[in-house]
C-alpha positions in Angstrom: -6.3 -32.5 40.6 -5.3 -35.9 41.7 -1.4 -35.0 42.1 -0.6 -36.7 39.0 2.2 -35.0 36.4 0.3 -33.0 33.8 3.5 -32.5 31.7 3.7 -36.2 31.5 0.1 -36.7 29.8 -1.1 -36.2 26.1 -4.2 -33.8 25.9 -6.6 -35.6 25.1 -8.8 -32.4 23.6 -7.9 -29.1 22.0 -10.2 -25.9 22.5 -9.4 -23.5 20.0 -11.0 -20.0 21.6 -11.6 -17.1 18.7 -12.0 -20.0 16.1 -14.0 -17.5 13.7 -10.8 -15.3 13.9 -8.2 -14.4 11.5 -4.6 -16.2 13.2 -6.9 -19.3 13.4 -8.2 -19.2 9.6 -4.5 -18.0 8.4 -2.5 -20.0 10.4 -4.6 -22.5 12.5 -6.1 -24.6 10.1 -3.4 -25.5 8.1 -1.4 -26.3 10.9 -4.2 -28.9 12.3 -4.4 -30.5 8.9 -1.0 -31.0 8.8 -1.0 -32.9 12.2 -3.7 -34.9 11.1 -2.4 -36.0 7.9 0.8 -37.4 10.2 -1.1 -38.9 12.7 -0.5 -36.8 15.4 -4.0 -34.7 16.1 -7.0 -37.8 16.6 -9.0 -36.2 19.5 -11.7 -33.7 19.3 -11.1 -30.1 18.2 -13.4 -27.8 19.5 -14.0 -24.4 18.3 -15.5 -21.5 20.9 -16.5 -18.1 19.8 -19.0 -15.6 20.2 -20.2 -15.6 16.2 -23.4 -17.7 15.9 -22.1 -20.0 13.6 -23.5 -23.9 13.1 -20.8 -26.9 12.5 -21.1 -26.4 8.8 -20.2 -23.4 9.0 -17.1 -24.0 10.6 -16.1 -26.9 8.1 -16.2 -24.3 5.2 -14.2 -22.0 7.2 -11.9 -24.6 7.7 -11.6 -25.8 4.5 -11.3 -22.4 2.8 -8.7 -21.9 4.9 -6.6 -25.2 4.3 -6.9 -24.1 0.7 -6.1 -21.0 0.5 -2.8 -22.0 2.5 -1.9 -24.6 0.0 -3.3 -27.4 -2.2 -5.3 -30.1 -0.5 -3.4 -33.1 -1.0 -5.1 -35.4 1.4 -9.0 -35.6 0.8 -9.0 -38.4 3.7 -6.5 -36.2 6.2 -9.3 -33.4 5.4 -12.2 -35.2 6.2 -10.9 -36.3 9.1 -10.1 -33.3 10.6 -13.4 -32.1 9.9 -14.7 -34.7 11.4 -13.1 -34.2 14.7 -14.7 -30.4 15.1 -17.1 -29.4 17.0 -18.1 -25.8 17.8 -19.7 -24.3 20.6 -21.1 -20.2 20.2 -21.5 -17.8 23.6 -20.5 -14.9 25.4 -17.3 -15.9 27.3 -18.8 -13.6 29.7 -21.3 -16.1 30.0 -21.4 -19.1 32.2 -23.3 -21.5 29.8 -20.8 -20.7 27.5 -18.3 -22.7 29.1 -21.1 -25.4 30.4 -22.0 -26.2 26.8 -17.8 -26.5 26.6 -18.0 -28.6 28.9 -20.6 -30.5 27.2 -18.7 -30.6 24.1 -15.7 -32.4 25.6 -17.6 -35.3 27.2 -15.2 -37.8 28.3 -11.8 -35.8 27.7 -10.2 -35.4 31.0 -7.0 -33.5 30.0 -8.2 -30.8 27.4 -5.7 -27.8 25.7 -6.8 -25.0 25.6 -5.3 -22.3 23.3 -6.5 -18.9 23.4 -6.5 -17.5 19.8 -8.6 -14.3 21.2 -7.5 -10.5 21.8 -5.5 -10.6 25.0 -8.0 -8.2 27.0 -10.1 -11.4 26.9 -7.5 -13.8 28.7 -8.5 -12.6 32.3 -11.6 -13.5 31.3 -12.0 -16.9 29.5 -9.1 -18.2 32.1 -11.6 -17.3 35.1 -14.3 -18.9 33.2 -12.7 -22.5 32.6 -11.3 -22.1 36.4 -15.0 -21.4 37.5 -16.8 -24.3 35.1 -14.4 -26.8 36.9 -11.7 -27.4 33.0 -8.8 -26.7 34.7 -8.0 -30.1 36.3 -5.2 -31.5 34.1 -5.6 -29.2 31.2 -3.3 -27.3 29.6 -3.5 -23.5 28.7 -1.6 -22.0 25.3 -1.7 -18.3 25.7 -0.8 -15.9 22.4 1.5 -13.2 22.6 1.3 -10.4 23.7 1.5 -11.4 27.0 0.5 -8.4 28.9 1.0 -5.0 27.7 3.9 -3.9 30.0 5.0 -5.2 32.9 2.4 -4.7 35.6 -0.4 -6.5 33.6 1.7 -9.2 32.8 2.4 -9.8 36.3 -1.2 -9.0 36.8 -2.2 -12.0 33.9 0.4 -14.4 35.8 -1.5 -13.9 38.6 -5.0 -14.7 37.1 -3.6 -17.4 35.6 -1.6 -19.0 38.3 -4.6 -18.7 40.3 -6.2 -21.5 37.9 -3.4 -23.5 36.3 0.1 -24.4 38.0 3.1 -23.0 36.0 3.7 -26.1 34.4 0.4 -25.8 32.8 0.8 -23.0 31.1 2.3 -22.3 27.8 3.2 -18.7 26.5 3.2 -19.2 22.6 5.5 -16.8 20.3 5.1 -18.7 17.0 8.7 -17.4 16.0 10.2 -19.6 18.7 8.6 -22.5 16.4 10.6 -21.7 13.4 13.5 -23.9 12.3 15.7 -21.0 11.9 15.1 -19.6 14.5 15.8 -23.2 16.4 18.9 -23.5 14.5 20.6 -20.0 15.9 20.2 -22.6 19.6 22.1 -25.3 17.6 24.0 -23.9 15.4 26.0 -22.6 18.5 26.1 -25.2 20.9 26.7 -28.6 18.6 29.8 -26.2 17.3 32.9 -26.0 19.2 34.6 -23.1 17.0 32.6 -20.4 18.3 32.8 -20.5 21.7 36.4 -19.6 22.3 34.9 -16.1 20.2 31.6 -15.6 21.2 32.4 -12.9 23.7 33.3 -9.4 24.6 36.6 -10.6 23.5 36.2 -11.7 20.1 32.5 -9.3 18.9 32.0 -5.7 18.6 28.6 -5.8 18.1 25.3 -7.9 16.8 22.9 -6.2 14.7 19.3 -7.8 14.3 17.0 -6.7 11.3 13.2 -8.2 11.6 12.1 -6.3 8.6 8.8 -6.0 6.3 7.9 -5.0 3.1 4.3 -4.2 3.8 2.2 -1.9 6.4 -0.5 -2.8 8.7 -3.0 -4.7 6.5 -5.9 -2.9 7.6 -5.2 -3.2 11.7 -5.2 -0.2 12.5 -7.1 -0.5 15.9 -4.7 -3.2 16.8 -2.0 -1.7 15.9 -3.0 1.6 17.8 -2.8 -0.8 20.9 0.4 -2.4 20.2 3.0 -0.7 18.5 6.0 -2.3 16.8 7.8 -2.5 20.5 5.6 -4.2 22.3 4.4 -6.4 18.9 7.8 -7.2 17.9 11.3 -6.5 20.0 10.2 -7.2 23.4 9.0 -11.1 22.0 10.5 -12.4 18.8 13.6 -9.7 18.5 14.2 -10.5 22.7 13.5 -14.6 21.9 16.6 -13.9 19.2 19.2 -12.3 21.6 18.3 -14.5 24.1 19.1 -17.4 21.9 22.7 -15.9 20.6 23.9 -14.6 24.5 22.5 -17.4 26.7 25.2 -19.7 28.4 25.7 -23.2 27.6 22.6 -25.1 29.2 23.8 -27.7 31.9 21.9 -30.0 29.4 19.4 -31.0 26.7 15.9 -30.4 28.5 13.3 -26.9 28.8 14.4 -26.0 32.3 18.3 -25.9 31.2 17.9 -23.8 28.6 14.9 -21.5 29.9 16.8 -20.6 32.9 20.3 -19.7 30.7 17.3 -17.4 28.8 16.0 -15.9 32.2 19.6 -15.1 33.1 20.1 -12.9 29.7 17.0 -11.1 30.2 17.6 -10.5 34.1 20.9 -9.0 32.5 19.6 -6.6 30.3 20.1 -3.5 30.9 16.6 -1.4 31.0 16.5 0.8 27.9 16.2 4.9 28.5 14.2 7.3 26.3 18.0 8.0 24.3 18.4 4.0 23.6 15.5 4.3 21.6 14.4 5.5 17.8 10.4 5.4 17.2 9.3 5.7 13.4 6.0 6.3 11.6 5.5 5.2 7.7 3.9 8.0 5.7 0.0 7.1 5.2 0.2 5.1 8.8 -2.5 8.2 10.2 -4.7 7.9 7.2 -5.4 3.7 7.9 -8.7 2.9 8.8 -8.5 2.4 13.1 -5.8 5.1 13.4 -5.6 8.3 15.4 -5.3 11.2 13.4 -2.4 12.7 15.5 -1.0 9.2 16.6 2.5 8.6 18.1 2.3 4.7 17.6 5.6 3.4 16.2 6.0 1.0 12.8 9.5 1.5 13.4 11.6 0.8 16.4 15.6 0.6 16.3 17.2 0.3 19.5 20.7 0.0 21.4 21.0 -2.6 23.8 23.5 -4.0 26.5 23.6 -7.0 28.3 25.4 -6.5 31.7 26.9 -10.2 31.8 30.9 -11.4 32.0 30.3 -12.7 28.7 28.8 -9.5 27.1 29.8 -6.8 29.3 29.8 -3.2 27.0 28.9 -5.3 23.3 26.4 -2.9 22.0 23.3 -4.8 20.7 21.3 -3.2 18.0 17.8 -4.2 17.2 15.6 -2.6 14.5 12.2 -3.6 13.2 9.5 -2.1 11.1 6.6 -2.2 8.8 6.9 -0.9 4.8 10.5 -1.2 4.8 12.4 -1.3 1.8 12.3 -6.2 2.0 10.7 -8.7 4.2 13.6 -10.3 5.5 15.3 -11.4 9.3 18.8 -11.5 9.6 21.6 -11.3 12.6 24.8 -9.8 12.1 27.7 -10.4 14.9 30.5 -8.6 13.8 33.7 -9.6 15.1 36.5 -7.3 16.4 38.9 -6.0 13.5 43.0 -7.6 13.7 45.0 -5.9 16.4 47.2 -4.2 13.9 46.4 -2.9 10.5 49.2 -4.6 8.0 47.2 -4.1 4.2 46.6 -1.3 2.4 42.6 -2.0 2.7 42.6 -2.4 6.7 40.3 0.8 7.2 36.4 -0.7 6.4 34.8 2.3 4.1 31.9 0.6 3.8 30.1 -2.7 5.4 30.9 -5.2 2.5 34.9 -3.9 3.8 34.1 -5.6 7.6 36.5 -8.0 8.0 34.9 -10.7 9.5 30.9 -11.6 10.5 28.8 -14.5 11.2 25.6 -14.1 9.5 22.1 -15.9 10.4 19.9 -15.5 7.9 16.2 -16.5 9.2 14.4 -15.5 6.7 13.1 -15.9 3.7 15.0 -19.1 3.6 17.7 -20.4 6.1 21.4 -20.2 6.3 24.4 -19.3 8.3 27.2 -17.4 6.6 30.7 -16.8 7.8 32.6 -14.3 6.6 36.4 -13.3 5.7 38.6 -11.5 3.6 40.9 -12.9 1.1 43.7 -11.6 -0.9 43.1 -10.3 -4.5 45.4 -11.2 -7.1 48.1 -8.5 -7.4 51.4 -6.6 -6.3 49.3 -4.9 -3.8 48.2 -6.4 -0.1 44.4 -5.6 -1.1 41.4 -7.8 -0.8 37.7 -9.0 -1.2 35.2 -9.7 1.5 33.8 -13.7 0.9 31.2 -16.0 2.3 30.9 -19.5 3.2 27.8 -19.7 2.8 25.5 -22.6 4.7 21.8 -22.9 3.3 19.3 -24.4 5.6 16.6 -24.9 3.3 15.1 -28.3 3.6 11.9 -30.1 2.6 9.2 -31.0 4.8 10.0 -28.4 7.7 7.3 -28.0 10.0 4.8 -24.6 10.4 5.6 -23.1 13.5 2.2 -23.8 14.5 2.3 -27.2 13.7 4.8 -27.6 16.3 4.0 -25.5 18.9 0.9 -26.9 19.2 1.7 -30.7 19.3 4.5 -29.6 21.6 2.3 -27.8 24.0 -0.7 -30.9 23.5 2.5 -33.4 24.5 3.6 -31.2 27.4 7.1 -30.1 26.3 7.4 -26.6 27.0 11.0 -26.3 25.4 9.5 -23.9 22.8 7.5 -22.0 25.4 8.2 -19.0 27.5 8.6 -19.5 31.3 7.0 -16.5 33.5 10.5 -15.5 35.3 11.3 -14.6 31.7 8.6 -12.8 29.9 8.5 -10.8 33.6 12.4 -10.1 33.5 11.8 -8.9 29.6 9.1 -6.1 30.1 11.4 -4.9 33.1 13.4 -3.8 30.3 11.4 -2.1 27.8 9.1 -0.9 30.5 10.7 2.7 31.0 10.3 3.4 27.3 6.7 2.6 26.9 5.6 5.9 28.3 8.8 7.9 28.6 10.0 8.3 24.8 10.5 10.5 21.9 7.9 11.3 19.6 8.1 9.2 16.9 9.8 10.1 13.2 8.2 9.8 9.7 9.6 7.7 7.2 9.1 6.9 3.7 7.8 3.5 2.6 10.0 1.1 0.7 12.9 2.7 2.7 15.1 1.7 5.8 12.8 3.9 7.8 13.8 7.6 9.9 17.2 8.3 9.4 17.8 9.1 13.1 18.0 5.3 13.5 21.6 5.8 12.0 22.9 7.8 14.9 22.3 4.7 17.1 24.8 3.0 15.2 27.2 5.2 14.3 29.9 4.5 16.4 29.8 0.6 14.7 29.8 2.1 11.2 26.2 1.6 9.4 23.1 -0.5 9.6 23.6 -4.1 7.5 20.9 -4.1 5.3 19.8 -7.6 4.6 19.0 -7.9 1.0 15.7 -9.0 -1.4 17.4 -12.1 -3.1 17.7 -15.5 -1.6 20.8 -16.9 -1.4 24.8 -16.4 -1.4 25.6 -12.3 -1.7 
């Protein structure tokens, strides 16, 4: 290196690794035609993988995929992109692999490198750019998982470290590219009404549903490997609490607000085999890849608490899970009930009766609803529970790829996870990934194992976000 700033440079390549593989063709693709038709993606992409495929090959794949994602509705912003690929075929065990890479790039000096590849292959393929001599001012964009508890990912910091500085490496989660998900960070900070509320105070608890309406879609064997708490809560559901319980960032810029994130981790409190509910959909053992006797979860609800000032004894409650009864994302912070209870109606029976919420809805769609109760017309002192409902819906919004991927090839790491934090995060799920209860089985289409229900019992009941877009 010749001391220079990488984070202040624009790669001037991007090395897509596991090109032939299914994120790249579902998600990948689209997202690089996209750039292109904007004018941000001009250099070289370069696809490595062990399939024995020719260029051609890889335009079809490309294009296929483009389509299948969408109408192509820029011949000239597809051409071009296929006319910046290039694809180079080898063993990444292999040491000509990443000569012909080396090759391929030519005169590019500050190459990306984003490894779209099964994570027991990172070790590997970061050694192998470190040992061809590609790691002088490149960039490397990792996938998630990011180790699979938290002695490997300390273990994959250490590979990596050894070949990039910190500042070169950039932990992708693709839900921290999401506008919604972006808008929870705004949403709270460019508002002054919530802050005098958003604590111990003021909420008695935050629920946080990541829900889907369909199973594994024919991974078993990854999903023998992974499990819904290491593929979901400790990354996207953790991302999301971080996001609503961080302090105020001293100011606008990726160290500001990834250190306020560190802090919430760092705070959490490690989760015991009791803090935890596993679930199984029926059929999960019958998928193709899948033990016959297997104890991986599709279902994980949890109780968490953040030991901060600000949070100190709010119970947290996080639930995720495969064949549920919709795909949806929601966050529910429910605020303490009035001091004294004046009405006739001031005893909630059931959730629609909680008096007052603030609702993020991240998906499908956007919005942020706030919610109170208003008086019915009448003699008596009974009421209704209302909305003000604030869609987020708006053309033109970026694929999370899109802009992780332009962000990580301009150097900001503001979307990007910083290694103190993904660390301080498997600290706290790291008792529970051995020490647990065997997991419950649960009926597809519903809200999975009932015994997720104790967990939450002493807030009332789970709030189940609904199918329908839009205003309840």
């Amino acid at each position: 290196m010749d001391g220079s700033d990488p984070s202040k440079t624009l790669s001037d390549a991007l090395v897509v690794f596991g090109v032939t593989g299914d994120l790249v063709h579902k998600m990948i693709f689209p997202a690089l035609y996209e750039m292109v038709k904007k004018g941000v993606l001009d250099c070289p992409v370069i696809g490595v993988a062990s399939s024995r495929w020719t260029l051609d090959q890889l335009r079809e794949q490309a294009t296929d995929s483009i389509g299948q994602a969408g109408t192509i509705d820029d011949r000239d912003a597809l051409n071009r992109l296929l006319s910046l690929l290039h694809y180079v075929g080898g063993d990444y065990n292999d040491t000509e692999t990443f000569n012909s890479l080396k090759k391929a790039l030519g005169k590019a000096g500050r190459p990306a490198f984003y490894l779209a590849i099964p994570p027991s292959l990172f070790a590997t393929v970061i050694k192998g750019l470190g040992d061809a001599g590609l790691a002088a001012q490149a960039r490397v964009i990792v996938e998630k998982p990011f180790g699979r508890d938290l002695s490997s990912a300390l273990e994959l910091n250490a590979v990596a470290h050894s070949v990039f500085p910190e500042e070169s490496i950039f932990r992708i989660d693709h839900y921290l590219g999401k506008e919604a998900i972006m808008n929870i960070l705004y949403f709270r900070f460019a508002n002054s009404f919530l802050e005098p509320i958003w604590n111990r105070n003021y909420i008695d608890s935050v629920q946080i549903t990541l829900s889907e309406d369909f199973g594994i879609k024919g991974r078993g064997l990854f999903y023998e490997s992974a499990g819904c708490l290491r593929d979901v809560v400790q990354n996207h559901m953790f991302q999301i609490v971080a996001l609503l319980a961080m302090e105020p960032p001293a100011y606008q810029g990726y160290e500001a607000v990834q250190t306020e994130k560190a802090k919430v981790f760092h705070a959490m409190r490690p989760l015991s085999a009791d803090d935890v509910v596993r679930g199984q959909y029926d059929g999960y053992r019958n998928e193709p890849g899948v033990a016959k006797n297997s104890d991986v979860e599709t279902f994980c609800a949890l109780r968490l608490f953040i030991d901060s000032w600000r949070w100190k004894d709010v119970p947290w409650y996080l639930r995720s899970g495969k064949n549920l009864q919709v795909s949806a994302a929601e966050v529910l912070v429910e605020l303490k009930p009035p001091p004294q209870r004046l009405f006739d109606d001031a005893t909630p029976v059931a959730m629609e009766d909680r008096a007052n919420y603030v609702r993020f809805r991240l998906s499908p769609g956007s919005a942020v609803a706030l919610a109170a109760r208003v008086k019915t017309a009448g003699e008596e002192f009974v009421g209704d529970q209302r909305e003000l409902y604030l869609q987020n819906d708006q053309q033109g919004q970026e694929r999370p790829y899109e802009r992780l991927l332009g962000a990580a090839m301009a150097g900001n790491r503001s979307l990007f996870s910083r290694e103190d934090a993904v660390n301080a995060a498997w600290a706290v799920v790291d008792p529970v990934l051995k020490y647990h209860h065997p997991v419950h089985p649960y009926e597809v289409g519903s809200w999975g194992p009932k015994q997720a229900d104790a967990l939450v019992e002493p807030e009332g009941c789970w709030h189940n976000p609904k199918r329908e877009k839009g205003a309840h």
